[in-house]
DRENVO-416444 format. One record per atom (N, C-alpha, C): atom name; x, y, z. Coordinates in steps of 0.02 Angstrom, whole numbers. Example, Ala and Ser with C-alpha at 12.3 -4.5 7.8 and 13.67 -1.06 7.14 Angstrom:
- N / 660 / -284 / 390
- CA / 615 / -225 / 390
- C / 660 / -165 / 390
- N / 642 / -112 / 354
- CA / 684 / -53 / 357
- C / 645 / 2 / 394
***
This chain:
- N / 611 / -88 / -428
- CA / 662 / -126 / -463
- C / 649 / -201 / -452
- N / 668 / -218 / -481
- CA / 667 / -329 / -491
- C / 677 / -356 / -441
- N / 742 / -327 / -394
- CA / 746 / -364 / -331
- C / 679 / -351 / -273
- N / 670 / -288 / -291
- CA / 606 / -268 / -242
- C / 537 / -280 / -247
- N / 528 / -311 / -293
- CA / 476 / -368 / -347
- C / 449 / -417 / -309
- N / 548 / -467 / -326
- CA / 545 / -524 / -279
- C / 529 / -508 / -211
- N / 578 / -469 / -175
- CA / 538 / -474 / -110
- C / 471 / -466 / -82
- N / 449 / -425 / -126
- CA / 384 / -423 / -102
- C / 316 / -460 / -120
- N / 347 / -489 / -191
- CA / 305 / -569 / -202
- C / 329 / -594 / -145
- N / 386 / -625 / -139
- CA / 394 / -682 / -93
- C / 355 / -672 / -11
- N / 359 / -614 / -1
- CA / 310 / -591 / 69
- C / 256 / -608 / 56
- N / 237 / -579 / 11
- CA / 127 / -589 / -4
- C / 142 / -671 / -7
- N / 165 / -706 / -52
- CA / 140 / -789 / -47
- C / 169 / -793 / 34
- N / 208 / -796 / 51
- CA / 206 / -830 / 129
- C / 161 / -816 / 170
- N / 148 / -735 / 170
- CA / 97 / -719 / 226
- C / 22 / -737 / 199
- N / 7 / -745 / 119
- CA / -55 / -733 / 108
- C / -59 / -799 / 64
- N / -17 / -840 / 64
- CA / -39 / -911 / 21
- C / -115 / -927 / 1
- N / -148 / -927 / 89
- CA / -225 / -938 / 59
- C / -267 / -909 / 1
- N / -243 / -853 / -30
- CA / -260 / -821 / -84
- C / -275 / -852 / -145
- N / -335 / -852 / -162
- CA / -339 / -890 / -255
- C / -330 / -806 / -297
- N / -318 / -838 / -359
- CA / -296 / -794 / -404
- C / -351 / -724 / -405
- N / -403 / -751 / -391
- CA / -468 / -713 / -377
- C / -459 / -644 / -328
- N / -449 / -680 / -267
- CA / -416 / -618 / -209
- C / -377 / -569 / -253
- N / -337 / -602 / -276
- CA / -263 / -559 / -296
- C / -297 / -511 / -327
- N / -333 / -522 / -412
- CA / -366 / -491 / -453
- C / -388 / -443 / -411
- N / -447 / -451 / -349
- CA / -471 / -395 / -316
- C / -439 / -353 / -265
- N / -380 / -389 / -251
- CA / -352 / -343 / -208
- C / -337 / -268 / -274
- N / -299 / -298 / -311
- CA / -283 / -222 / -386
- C / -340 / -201 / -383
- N / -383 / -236 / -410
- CA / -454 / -189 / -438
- C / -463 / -142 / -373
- N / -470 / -176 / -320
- CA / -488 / -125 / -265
- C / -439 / -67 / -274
- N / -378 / -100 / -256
- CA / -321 / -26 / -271
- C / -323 / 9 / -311
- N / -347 / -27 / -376
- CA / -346 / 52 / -420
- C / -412 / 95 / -429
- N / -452 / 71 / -391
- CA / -534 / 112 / -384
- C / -525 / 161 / -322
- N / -453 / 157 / -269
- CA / -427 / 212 / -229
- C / -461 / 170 / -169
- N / -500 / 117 / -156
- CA / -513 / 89 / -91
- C / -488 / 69 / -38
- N / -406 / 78 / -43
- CA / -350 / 69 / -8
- C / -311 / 104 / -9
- N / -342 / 191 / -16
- CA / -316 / 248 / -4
- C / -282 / 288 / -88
- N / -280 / 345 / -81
- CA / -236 / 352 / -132
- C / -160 / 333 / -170
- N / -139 / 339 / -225
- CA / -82 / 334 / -222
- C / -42 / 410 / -273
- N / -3 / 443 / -197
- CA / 7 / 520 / -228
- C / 73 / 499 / -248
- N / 97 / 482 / -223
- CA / 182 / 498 / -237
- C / 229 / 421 / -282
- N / 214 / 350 / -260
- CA / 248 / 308 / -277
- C / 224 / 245 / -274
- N / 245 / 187 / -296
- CA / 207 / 132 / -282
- C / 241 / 94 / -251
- N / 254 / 69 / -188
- CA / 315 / 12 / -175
- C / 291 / -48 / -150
- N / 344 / -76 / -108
- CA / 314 / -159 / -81
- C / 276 / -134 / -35
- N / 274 / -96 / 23
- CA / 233 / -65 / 85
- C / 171 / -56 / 75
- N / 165 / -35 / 26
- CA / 93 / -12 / 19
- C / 57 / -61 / -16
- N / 106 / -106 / -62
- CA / 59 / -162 / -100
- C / 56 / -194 / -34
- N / 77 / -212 / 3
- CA / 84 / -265 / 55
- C / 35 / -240 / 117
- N / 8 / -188 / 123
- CA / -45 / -154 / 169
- C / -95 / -156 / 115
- N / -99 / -170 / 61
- CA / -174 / -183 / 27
- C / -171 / -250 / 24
- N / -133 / -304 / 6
- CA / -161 / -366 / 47
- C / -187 / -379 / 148
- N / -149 / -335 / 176
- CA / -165 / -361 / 249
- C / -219 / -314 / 252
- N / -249 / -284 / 222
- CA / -319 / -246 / 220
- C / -374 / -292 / 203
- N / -353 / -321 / 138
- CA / -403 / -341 / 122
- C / -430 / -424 / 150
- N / -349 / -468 / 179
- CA / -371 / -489 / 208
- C / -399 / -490 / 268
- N / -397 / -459 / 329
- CA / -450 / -417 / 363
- C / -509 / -423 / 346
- N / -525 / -377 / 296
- CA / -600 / -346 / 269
- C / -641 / -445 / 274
- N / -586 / -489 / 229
- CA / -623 / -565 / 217
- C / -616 / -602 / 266
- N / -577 / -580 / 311
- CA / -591 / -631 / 373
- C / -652 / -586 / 421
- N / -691 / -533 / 410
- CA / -712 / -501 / 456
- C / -780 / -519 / 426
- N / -788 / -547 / 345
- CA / -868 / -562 / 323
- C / -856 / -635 / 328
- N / -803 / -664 / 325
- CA / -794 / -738 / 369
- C / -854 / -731 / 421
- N / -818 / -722 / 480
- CA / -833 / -705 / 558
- C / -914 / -702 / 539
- N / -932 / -637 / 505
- CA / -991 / -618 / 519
- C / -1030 / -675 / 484
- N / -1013 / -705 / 422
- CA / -1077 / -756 / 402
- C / -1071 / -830 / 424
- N / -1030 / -854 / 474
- CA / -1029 / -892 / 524
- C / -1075 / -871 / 590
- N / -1059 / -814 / 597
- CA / -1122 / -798 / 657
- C / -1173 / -807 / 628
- N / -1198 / -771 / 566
- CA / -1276 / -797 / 528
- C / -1299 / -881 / 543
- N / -1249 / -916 / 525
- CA / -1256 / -977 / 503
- C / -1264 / -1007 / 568
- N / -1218 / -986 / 624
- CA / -1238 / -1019 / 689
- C / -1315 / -1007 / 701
- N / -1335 / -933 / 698
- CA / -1388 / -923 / 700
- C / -1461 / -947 / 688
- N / -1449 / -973 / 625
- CA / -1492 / -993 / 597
- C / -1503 / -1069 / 606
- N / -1460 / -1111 / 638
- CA / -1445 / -1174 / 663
- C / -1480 / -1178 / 735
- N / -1473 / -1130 / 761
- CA / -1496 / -1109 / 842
- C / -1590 / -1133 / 857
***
């Protein structure tokens, strides 16, 4: 429903502001290719809101790793 919309936009921009429109696009695409699990029964804010903190994860974790490259290669 509409109110449960808003809330759960208003969560994703606070927690996930850093996001360009780009993220967003791939966070769906990912979701609907099932990469953030199935969806059997319903769609709500919880689960949209665990496929953003997934995916940010996943981009802070190839962050991390191509900063280690880069130190690396500086070394």
């Amino acid at each position: 429903n509409v109110p449960q919309i808003k809330q759960t936009s208003a969560m994703l921009l606070t927690d996930f502001y850093y996001f360009k429109i780009a993220d967003i696009n791939l966070v769906f695409q990912n979701a609907k290719k099932g990469l953030y699990g199935s969806m059997y029964e319903s769609l709500d804010g919880l689960k949209i809101y665990q496929w953003f903190e997934q995916y940010a994860l996943q981009r802070a974790n190839i962050a991390f790793q191509e900063n280690l490259r880069l130190h690396d290669l500086i070394k």
